[in-house]
N, C-alpha and C positions, 0 to 999 in steps of 0.2 A: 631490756633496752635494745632491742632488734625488731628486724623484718624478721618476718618469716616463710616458710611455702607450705601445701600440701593444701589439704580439705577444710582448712580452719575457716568456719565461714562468717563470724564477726570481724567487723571490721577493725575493729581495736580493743585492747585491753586494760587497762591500767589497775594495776594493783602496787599494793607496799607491804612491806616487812619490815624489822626492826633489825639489823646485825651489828655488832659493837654496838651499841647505844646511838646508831642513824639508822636513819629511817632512808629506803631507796623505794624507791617507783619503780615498777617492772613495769615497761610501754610496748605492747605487743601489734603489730601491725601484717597482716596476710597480704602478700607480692602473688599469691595464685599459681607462684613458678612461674610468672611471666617475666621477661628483662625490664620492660617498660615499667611495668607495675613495681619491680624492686627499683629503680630509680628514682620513680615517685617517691615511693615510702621511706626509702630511705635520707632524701631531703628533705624530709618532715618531721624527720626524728631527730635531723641534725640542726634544720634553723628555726623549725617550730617548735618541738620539744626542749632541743638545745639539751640534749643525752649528755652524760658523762664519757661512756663509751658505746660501742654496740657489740651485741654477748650474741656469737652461733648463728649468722646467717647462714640460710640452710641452700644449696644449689650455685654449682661451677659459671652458669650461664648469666644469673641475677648477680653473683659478687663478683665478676669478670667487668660488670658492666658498671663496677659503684667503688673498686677498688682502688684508683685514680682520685675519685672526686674525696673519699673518703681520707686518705691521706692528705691529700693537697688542705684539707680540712682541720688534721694534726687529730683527729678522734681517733681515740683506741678504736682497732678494730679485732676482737679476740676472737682466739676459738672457733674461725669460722668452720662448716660443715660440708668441709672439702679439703683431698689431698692432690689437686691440682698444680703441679710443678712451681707455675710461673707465681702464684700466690705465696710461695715462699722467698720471693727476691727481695730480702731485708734491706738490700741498697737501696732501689728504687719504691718499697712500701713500707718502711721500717714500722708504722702502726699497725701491720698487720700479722697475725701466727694462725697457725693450721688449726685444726680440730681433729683432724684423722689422719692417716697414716699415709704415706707420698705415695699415687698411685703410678708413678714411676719405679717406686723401689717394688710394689705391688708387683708388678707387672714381669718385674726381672725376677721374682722369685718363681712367678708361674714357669716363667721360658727354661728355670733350671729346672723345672720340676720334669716338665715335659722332656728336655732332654735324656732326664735321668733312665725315666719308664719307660720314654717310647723314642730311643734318640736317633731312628730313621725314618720318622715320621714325619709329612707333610702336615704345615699347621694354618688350622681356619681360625681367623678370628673378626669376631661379628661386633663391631663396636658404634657405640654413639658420638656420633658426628659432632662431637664437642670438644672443648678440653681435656673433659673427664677420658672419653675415648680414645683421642688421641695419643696420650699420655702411656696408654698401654701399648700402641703401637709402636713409638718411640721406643719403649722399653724394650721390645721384641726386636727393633731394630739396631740399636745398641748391644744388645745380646749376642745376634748370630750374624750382626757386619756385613762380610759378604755374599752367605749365605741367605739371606732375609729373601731377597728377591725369587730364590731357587725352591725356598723350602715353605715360604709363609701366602696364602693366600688370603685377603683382607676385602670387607663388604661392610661398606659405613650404612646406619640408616638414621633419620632425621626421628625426632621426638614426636614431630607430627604426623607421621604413617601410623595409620590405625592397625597395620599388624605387620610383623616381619618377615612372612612365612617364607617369601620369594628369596630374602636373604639366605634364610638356611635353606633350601633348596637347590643355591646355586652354590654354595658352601660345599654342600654334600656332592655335589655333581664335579667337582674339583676332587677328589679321591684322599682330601684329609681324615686323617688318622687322629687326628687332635683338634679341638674347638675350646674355644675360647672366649666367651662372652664379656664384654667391659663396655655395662652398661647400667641401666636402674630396673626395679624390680617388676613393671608391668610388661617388660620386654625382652627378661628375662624368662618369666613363666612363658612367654608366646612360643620363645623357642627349642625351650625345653619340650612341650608339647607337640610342636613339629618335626623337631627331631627323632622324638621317641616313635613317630609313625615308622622310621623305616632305616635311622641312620645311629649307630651304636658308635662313635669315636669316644675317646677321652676327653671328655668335658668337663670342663673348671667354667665354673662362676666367679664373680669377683666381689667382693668385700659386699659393697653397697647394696648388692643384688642376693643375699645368701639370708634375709628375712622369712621364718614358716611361714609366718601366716603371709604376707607380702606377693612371696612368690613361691617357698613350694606348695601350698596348699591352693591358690589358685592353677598351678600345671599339673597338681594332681601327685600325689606321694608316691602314689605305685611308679608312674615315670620318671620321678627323681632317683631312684636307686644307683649307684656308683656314682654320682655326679660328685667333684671335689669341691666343694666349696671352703669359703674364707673366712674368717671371722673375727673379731676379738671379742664379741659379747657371748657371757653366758644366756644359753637357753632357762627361761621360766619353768619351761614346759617339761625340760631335761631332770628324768628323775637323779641322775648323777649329783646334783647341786641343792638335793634337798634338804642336806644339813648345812650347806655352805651357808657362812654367816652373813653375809654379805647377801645373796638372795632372802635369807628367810628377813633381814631388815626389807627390800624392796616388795617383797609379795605382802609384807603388814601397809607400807606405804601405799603398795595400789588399793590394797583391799579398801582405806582409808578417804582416797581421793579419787580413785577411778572404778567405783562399784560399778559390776557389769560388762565394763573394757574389756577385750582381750587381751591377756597377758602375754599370749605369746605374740604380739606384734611388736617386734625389735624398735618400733619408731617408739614407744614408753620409753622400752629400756634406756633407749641411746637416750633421747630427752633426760630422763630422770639425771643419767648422766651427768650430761652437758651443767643439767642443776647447781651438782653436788659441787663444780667446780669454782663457782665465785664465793661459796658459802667457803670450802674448804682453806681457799686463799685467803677470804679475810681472817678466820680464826688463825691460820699461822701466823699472820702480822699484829696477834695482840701482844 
């Protein structure tokens, strides 16, 4: 009972399942990652469909632009699929809770990180000109106070630039010692692969952007070597986790319902996720 984004190219879904002895409707609807288009949909779900709630809207820009109306609405809005700041002001949105981990608090674990290793280092950071983006800057700003200006040099790019290279370029041309990407994973892989022509700093990825197949196997494995990346999901592909239990249940569920998929594309994993979580809640409430 959501919008959704990415490659899904039906237009809707609807299916049901039984949990406790009801039967729910799952109403799936593709925004394309466009704003417009999750506005649409998402008033479709609430005075056509007439949703109970909506479960894991997926993108900072589509649920920035529905989080207002969605409220003002009174519809549960759970789980969504963003740890953007302002999405958690329980004052002003009380139906709505995160999905992922505050990329504000993200953001300030990197700046200690980098302190730690490299702590006379000038810091690059290449972020998306969004929420999502800014959020890491803010963090970095909050961090080093009056330092920021001295130490941090910052290069937004739009979602609509078909490549970033000019960014890292001029990144590197600034004499940083550190880089910092806070963005998504097609913009990720660009700059990994630009960088590795000719700029070796301490590079961290961030959470959303730290998918294999996603982004490092598009920039290319041999390039990725020392890059820090984020995580909280286990790799499929990671032999480490071949007896974990909790994997060998997910690799029976793909084999099951996603013959052929790549498994190691983090967008299953998190999904299957996202899943387990209204099923998990109802069975606590029997």
């Amino acid at each position: 009972m959501r919008e959704r984004g990415g490659s899904h190219h039906e237009e809707s879904r609807d299916c049901g399942c039984v949990l406790n002895d009801r039967k729910i409707n799952y109403i799936s609807y593709d925004d394309a990652y466009s704003s417009p288009k999750t506005v649409e949909q998402t008033r479709k779900l609430v005075e056509s469909d007439e949703v109970a709630f909506l479960f894991g809207p997926l993108g900072a820009p589509g649920i920035s632009a529905t989080i207002k109306y969605v409220n003002a609405k009174k519809v549960p809005h759970l789980f969504v699929v963003s740890g953007v700041t302002k999405f958690t002001n329980f004052a002003e949105c009380p139906m709505t809770t995160t999905g992922l981990p505050s990329y504000r608090m993200e953001g300030t674990i990197y700046a200690r990180y980098i302190a730690r290793t490299v702590p006379n280092a000038k810091i690059a950071i290449l972020y998306q000109n969004d929420d999502l983006g800014k959020d890491f800057v803010a963090a970095l700003k909050e961090r080093l106070k009056g330092d920021f200006d001295r130490k941090v040099v910052a290069s937004s790019y739009e979602v609509t630039e078909p490549t970033i290279d000019s960014h890292v370029v001029t990144l590197k041309s600034s004499g940083a010692e550190a880089l910092l990407l806070a963005g998504t994973p097609k913009f990720a892989a660009q700059a990994i692969k630009k960088a590795d022509e000719s700029w070796k700093p301490l590079f961290l990825i961030n959470l959303v952007s730290t998918s294999v197949s996603s982004t490092i196997v598009p920039a290319g494995p041999e390039k990725t070597v020392g890059i820090i990346a984020a995580t909280m999901l286990k790799d499929a592909n990671d032999t480490m986790w071949v007896n974990d239990p909790g994997m060998k249940s997910y690799r029976t569920h793909f084999e099951k319902y996603l013959p052929g998929a790549n498994i190691g594309d983090a967008n299953y994993l998190f999904g299957t996720q996202q899943g387990q979580i209204p099923r998990t809640g109802a069975e606590a409430m029997r």
